[in-house]
Structures are given as C-alpha cells and as structure tokens.
C-alpha positions in Angstrom: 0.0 0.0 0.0 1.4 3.7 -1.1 1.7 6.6 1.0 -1.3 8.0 -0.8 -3.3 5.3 -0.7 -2.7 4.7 3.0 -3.2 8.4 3.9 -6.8 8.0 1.8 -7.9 5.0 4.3 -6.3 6.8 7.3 -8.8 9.4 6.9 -12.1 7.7 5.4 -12.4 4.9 8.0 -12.3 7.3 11.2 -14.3 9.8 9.1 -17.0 7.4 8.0 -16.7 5.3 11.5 -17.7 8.8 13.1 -20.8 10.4 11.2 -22.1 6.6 11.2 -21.9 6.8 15.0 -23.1 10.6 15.5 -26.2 9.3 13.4 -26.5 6.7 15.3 -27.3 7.9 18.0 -30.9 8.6 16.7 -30.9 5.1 15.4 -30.4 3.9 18.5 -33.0 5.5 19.9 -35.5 4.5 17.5 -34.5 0.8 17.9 -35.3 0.8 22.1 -38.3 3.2 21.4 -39.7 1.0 19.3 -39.1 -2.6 21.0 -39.4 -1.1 24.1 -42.2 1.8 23.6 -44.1 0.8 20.6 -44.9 2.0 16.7 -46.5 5.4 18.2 -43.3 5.5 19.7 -41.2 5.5 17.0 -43.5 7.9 15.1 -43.1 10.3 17.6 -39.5 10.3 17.8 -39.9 10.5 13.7 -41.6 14.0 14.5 -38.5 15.3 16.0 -36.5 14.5 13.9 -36.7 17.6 11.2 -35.9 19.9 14.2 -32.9 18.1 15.4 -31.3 17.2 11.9 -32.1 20.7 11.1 -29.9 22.0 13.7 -26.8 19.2 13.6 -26.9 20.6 9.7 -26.8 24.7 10.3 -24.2 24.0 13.2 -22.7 22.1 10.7 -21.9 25.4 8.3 -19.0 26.0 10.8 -16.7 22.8 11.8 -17.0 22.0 8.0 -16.4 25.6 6.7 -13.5 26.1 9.5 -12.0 23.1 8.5 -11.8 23.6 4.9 -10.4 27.1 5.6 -7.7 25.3 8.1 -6.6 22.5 6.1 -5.6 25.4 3.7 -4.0 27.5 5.8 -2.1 24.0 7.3 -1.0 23.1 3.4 0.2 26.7 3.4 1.9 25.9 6.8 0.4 28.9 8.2 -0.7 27.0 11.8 -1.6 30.4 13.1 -4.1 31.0 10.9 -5.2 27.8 11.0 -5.5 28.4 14.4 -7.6 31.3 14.7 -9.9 29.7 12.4 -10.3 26.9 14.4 -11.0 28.9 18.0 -13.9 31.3 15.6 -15.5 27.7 14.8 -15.8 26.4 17.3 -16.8 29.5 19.4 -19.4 30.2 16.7 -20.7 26.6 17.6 -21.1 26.9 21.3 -23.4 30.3 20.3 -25.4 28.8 17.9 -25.7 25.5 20.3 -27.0 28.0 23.2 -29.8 29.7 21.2 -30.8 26.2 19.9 -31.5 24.9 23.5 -33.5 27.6 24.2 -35.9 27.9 20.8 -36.0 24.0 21.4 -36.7 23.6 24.9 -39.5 26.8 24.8 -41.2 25.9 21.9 -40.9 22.5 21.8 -44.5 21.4 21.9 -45.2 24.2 18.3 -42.3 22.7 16.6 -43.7 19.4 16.5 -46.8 20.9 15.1 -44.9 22.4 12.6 -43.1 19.1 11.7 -46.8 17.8 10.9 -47.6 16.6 14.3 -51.3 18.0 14.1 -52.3 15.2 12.3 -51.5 12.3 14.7 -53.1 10.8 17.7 -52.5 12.6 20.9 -50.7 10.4 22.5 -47.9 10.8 19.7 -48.1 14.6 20.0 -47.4 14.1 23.8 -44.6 12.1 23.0 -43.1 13.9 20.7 -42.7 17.1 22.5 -41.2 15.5 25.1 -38.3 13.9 23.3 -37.8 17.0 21.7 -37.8 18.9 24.9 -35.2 16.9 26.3 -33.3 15.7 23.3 -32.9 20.2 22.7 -31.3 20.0 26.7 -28.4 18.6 25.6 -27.5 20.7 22.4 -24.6 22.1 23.6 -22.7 19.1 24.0 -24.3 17.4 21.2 -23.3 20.2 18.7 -19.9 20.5 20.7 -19.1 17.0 20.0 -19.7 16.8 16.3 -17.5 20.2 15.9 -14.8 18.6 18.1 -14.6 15.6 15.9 -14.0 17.6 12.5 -10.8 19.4 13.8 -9.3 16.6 15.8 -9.6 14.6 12.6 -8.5 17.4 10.8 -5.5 18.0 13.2 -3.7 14.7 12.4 -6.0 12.7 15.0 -8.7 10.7 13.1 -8.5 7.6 15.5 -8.9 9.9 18.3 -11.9 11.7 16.5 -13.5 7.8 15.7 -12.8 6.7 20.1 -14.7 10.1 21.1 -17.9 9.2 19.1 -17.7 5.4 19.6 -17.3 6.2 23.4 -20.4 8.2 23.2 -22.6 5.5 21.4 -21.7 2.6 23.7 -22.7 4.5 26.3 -26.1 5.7 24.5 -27.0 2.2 24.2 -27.0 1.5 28.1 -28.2 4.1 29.1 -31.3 3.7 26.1 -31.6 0.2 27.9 -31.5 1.3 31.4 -33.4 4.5 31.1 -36.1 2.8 28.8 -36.4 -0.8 30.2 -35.5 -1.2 34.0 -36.5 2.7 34.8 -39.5 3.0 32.6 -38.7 6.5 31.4 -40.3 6.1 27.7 -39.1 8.4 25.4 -37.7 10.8 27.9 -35.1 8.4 28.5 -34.0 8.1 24.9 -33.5 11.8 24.6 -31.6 11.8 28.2 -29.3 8.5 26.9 -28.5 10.6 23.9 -27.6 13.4 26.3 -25.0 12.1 28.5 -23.6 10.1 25.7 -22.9 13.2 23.7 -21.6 14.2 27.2 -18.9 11.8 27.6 -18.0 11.7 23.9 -17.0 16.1 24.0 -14.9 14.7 27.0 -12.6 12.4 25.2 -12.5 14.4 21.7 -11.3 17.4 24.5 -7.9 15.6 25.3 -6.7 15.9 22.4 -6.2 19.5 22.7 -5.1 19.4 26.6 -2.8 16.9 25.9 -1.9 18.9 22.7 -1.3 16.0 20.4 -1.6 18.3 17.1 -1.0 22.0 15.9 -4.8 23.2 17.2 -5.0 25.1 20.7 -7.5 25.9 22.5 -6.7 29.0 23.8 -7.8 33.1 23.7 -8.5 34.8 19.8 -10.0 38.0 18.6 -12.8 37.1 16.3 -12.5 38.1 13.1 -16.0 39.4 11.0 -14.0 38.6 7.9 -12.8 35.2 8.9 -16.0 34.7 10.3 -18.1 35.7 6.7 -15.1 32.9 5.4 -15.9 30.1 7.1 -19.9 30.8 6.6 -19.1 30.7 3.2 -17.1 27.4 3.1 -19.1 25.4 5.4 -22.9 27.0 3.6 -22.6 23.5 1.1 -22.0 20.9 3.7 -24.6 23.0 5.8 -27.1 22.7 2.6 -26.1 19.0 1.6 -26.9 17.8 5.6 -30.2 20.1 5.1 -31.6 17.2 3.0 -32.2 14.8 5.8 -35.0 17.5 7.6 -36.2 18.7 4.4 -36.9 15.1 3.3 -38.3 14.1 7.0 -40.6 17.3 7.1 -41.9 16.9 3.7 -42.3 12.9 4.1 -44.0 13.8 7.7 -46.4 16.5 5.8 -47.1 14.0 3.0 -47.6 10.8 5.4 -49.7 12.4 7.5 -52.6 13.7 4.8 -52.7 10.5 2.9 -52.0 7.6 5.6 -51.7 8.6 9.1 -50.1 7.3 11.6 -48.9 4.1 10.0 -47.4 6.0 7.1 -45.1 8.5 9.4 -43.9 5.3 11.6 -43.1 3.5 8.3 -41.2 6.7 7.6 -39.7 6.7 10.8 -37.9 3.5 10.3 -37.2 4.0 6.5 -35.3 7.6 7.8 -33.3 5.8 10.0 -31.7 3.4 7.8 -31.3 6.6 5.4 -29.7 8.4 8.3 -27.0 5.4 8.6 -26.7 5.0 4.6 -26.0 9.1 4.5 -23.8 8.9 7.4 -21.4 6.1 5.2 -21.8 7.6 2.0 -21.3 11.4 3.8 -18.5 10.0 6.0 -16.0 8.8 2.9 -16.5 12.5 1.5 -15.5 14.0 4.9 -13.0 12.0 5.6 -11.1 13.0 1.9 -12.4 16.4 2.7 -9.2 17.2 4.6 -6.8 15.7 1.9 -8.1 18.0 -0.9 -7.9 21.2 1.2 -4.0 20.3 1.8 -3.5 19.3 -1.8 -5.1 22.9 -2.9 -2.6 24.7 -0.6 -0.2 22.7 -2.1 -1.7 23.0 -5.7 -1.0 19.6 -6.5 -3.8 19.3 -9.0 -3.1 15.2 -10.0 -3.1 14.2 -6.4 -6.6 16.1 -5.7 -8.2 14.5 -8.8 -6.8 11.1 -7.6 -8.6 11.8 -4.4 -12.0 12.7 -6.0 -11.6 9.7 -8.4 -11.0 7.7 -5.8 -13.9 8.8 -3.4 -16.5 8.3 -6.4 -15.1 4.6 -6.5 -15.6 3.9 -3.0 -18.8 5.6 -2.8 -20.5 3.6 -5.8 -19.7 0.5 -3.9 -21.0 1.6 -0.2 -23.9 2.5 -1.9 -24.2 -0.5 -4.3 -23.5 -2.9 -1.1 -26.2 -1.0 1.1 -28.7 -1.5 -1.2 -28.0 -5.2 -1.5 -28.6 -5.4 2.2 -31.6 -3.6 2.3 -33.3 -5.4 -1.0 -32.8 -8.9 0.0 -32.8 -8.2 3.5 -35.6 -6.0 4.2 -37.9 -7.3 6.5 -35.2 -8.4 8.8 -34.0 -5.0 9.4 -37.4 -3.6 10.0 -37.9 -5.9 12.6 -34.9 -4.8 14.2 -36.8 -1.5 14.9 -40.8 -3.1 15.6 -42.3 -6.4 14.5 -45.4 -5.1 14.4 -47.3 -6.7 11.6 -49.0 -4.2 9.7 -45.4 -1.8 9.6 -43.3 -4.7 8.7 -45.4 -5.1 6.0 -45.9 -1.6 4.6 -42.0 -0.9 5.5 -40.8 -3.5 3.0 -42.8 -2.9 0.3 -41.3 0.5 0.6 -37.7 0.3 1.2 -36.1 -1.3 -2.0 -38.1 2.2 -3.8 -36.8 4.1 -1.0 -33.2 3.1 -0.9 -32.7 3.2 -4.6 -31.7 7.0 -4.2 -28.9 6.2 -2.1 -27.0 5.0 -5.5 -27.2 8.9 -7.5 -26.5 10.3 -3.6 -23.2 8.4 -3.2 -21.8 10.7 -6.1 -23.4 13.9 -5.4 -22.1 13.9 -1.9 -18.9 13.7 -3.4 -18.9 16.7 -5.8 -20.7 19.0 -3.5 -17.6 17.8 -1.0 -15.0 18.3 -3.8 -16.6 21.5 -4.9 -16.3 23.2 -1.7 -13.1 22.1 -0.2 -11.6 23.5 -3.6 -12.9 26.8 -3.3 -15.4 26.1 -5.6 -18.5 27.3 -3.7 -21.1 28.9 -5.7 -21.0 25.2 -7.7 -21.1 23.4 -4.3 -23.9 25.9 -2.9 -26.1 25.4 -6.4 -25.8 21.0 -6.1 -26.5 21.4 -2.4 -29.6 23.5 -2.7 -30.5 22.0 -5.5 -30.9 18.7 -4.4 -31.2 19.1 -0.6 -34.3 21.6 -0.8 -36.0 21.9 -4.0 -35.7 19.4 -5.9 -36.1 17.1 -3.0 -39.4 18.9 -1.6 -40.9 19.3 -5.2 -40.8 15.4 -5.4 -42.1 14.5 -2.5 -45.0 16.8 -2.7 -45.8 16.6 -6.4 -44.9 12.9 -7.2 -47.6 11.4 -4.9 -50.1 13.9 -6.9 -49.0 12.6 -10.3 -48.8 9.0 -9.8 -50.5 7.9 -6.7 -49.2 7.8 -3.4 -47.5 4.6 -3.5 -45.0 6.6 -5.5 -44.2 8.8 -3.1 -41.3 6.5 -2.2 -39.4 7.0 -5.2 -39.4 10.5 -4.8 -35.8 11.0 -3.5 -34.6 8.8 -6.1 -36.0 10.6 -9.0 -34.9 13.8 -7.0 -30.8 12.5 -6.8 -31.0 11.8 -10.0 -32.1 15.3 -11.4 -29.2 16.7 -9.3 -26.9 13.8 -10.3 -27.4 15.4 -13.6 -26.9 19.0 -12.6 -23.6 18.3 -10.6 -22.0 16.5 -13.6 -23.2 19.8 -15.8 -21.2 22.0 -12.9 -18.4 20.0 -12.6 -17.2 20.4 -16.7 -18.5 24.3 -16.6 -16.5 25.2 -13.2 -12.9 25.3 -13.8 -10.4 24.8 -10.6 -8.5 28.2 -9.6 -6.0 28.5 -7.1 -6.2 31.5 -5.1 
C-alpha cells in the first residue's frame, strides 16, 4: 500500500466510523423506542426529527467551513491561521448550540406541530414534544461533539476523533436500555441516553487539545468578522447537503400524515433511520477525503486532488451499491430490528427497495458538493447542495404522490438525486479549478 493510498484509508475509516456513530445515536434510539415503547413511539420520535437534523446541519456550516479554511492554511503551513480559524468555529458553535436549547426547549410542543404533528393521535403529539424537549437540553454538548470531531480529525487525530464518538454510542446504548427498560422513562429516556452520551463523547475528543497532540490550541483569539463571513461561506454547502435529511423528513412527515396517518409517518420513521446510517457512510467517505483535498489545494498539487475525487467516487458507488443489497434482500429483517409489528413490517418493506434506490445517485453527489467546496469552488457546491437538498427534493415528494398515486411517493428521492446527479455533472465540466 502507497503513501497515498494509506493516507486516503487513514482518513475515510475514522471519518466514516464517526458520522455513522453521530447518526447513530438517533438510530439507536428509535430501535429501544420501538421494542421497548411501541410503533406510536417511533413515530413520535420521527416528528422530531426535522428539528434536530435541522440543527446538527446549520451547526454544521461551521466545523465543516473552518475546517476547509484550516486545512488550507495548514497546506500553506500557516498553523496560526489555522488556528484562529479553528478557535472562531468552534466559538461560533457553542453560540449557535445555546440559542438552539432555548428555541427548542421553549417551543418545543409548536415545533412538533410544525413538523406535521397535528395530524397524529394525541398520544404521539405528547410524545413527541417531550423527546424534543429533552433531546434540545443537551444541544450544547451534542453540537460540541460533532465540531470537536472535525478538527481533531483534521489535526492529524482521526482515531482519536473515531474513540470520542464510539465512546459516546456505547454509552447511549446502556443508558437507552437502562433508562427505557428497567427505569420505565419512555421516550424521555432516549433523549436523556443521547444526552450524556454526547456528554462523555465532547470529554474524550477534549484531550486531544489538553494533551496537545496536534498543531490546534484551545486558547484566547480576537474574532474576526471577515474570517467569520469565510468560514460561513465554506461550510454553507456541507450545511445545505446535511439540510436534506429535515427537508426530506418534514416533507415525508407533511405527506404521510394527509394521505395515511399514523402508520405512514412510523413507516417513515424507520425508512429515515436506515437513510440516516446509509447518509452517514456515504457522507463520511466525503468527509474523511475532505481534509486531503484542502491540503493538496494549498499545495496545488492538481493530479493528487483529482486522484482523491476519483478515488472517493469509487468507494462511494460501492458503499452504496453494497447498502442497497442489504436492504433489497434483507428487508424485513431490518425492520424488525426496529418493531415487529405486523401491519409496519409489511408496509415498510414494500417501501424500502423504492426508497433506498436513491442512495446509489447520492453516493456521487455527496462527493462533488464535498470536492466542490473544499476546492474553493462554492457557488457550484452551494447550487448541487440547494438543489438537491431543498428543491428538488421537496418538489418530489410533494408533487410525485399527486401525479402517480401515493404509492409513488417512495421513489421520490430517487428521482430527485437523479435530477441533481445530472446537474452536478453539468457543474463539474463548466467550473474550472482556480488556485487563489
């Protein structure tokens, strides 16, 4: 194995290993809810979930756009730069993460109605509300962790980056079964076992900077209103690309909810779950190269960056091909894994292969949008990542169903990657790579 090739794997696997476990922390919860809770459950958790993807993706705008901007300055071997990007991330996060509590804590019981709770029984509204209530308690170190994880994998430490979040999902999955099981707690519990596991997860990812094992400090800056309009501007396409997952949730929620009911939104519940995990792979390989195509452009080695992208659409295309293997001939055995109930195994799998077929087009957009913007190309990352995270996406989902029934409504993301499949391929030949 080369040096390039082993510096490729070096950051893919921690990269990948980490947004599959900071999704999974959802996933987990969904899995005790419903074994332990019930379908209404589940669906209720489902509610939330537009809210709190909503805010993992804006918070996103600034580890991802800070960390494009400081593997740059590191290529350039300016570390003091790179530095004082860094601190204005992070301390940009911790703002947004505070305001977030509050809206979500306050208004918890109106954002579910928003996210097409008025439709549903009662008894899922109730629920709802109160996982989002005490899921939005915990923002600060859930928004903290993921932020931590992109700048210690940025700052040479991927392994360290991949232990914070692992640590944090073991101990979500006690707690889910403690808090849920023995204790009772329902759905309060799940939101709490996220909590403390997002708790212990900022802990270890912390070490790394007070045991100062890389270039990043911790340490007093003067922000910037420039560097701070920067790293907006980097991280708006990774902000806009993670947008899809509420955009599709809400819209699938809105949709579910006039034409089905309840037993449409808690099919949806578990099919966004497994989409959670297959985004989470297919985002992580782009994040992971993310790092290695910022140093290349300080560097303005042009081959070796184009050997990365070649090489992320290759691995990509077969995550995505394998996933959807899994999920065809395996289908009812992973819905079960959420609720055997018979009537949402039933309409789950009929859905799923449709469903999951989008997750093919997806692997490659994530990677351009990726590519795009850790190249400085970012009006061509911002137009794919709009594109196909908002309005293609919604327009879809709402006008599919109308056109063809609403049995079609699961194709809907499909049809919608493939439209901005198209698009991004368009971009990629008409935007022309400048170093600057």
């Amino acid at each position: 194995m080369n040096a390039k090739t082993k510096s490729l794997f070096g950051y893919i696997f921690p990269a990948l290993g980490g947004l599959f476990v900071t999704y999974l922390y959802n996933v987990i919860d969904g899995i005790f809810v419903g074994q332990g809770i019930g379908s209404a459950a589940l669906g209720a958790v489902n509610i939330g979930v537009p809210f709190i993807t909503f805010v993992v993706a804006i918070a996103a705008m600034f580890p991802m756009g800070g960390a494009t901007v400081v593997a740059i300055r590191m290529g350039r071997e300016d570390n003091e730069g790179a530095n004082h990007a860094f601190m204005t991330a992070f301390s940009l996060t911790i703002l947004l993460s505070v305001l977030l509590t509050a809206v979500g804590m306050v208004f918890s019981q109106q954002i579910v109605n928003l996210s097409g709770a008025r439709g549903l029984s009662a008894e899922m509204r109730e629920m709802s509300a109160q996982y989002l209530f005490y899921y939005s308690a915990f923002s600060i170190p859930m928004l903290m962790s993921n932020c931590l994880s992109v700048f210690v994998r940025n700052d040479g430490s991927p392994t360290i980056s991949f232990i914070g979040m692992c640590t944090g999902a073991i101990a979500n999955i006690f707690l889910d079964w403690l808090f849920i099981f023995p204790f009772g707690m329902g759905v309060i519990g799940a939101a709490v076992a996220s909590g403390l596991g997002q708790v212990l997860s900022v802990f270890v990812l912390l070490s790394h900077f007070v045991l100062k094992r890389g270039r990043l400090r911790i340490k007093p800056f003067k922000m910037d209103l420039g560097l701070m309009k920067k790293i907006c501007k980097r991280g708006v396409p990774e902000a806009v690309t993670q947008l899809t997952t509420p955009v599709t949730a809400l819209c699938y929620n809105l949709m579910l909810t006039r034409l089905v009911g309840d037993i449409g939104v808690s099919t949806f519940s578990v099919l966004s779950f497994i989409y959670s995990l297959a985004n989470a792979i297919l985002s992580g390989v782009a994040q992971g190269i993310q790092p290695l195509w910022g140093h290349c452009y300080g560097k303005q080695d042009t081959d070796e960056m184009n050997w990365y992208f070649r090489c992320g659409i290759i691995i990509n295309c077969i995550l995505a091909v394998l996933i959807y293997g899994v999920l065809f001939f395996f289908d009812k055995p992973v819905i079960r894994i959420f609720n055997r109930d018979a009537d949402l195994v039933r309409t789950a799998s009929a859905a799923l292969p449709l469903f999951s077929l989008s997750f093919i087009p997806m692997a490659l957009n994530l990677i351009y949008t990726a590519f795009f913007f850790s190249t400085k190309r970012t009006g061509a990352a911002n137009a794919i990542a709009v594109s196909r995270g908002i309005i293609v996406k919604a327009l879809a989902i709402f006008c599919i169903p109308l056109l063809f029934g609403s049995d079609s409504i699961w194709v809907a993301p499909f049809v919608a990657e493939i439209v901005s499949l198209v698009f991004a391929v368009g971009l990629s030949k008409a935007s022309k790579l400048v170093y600057q």
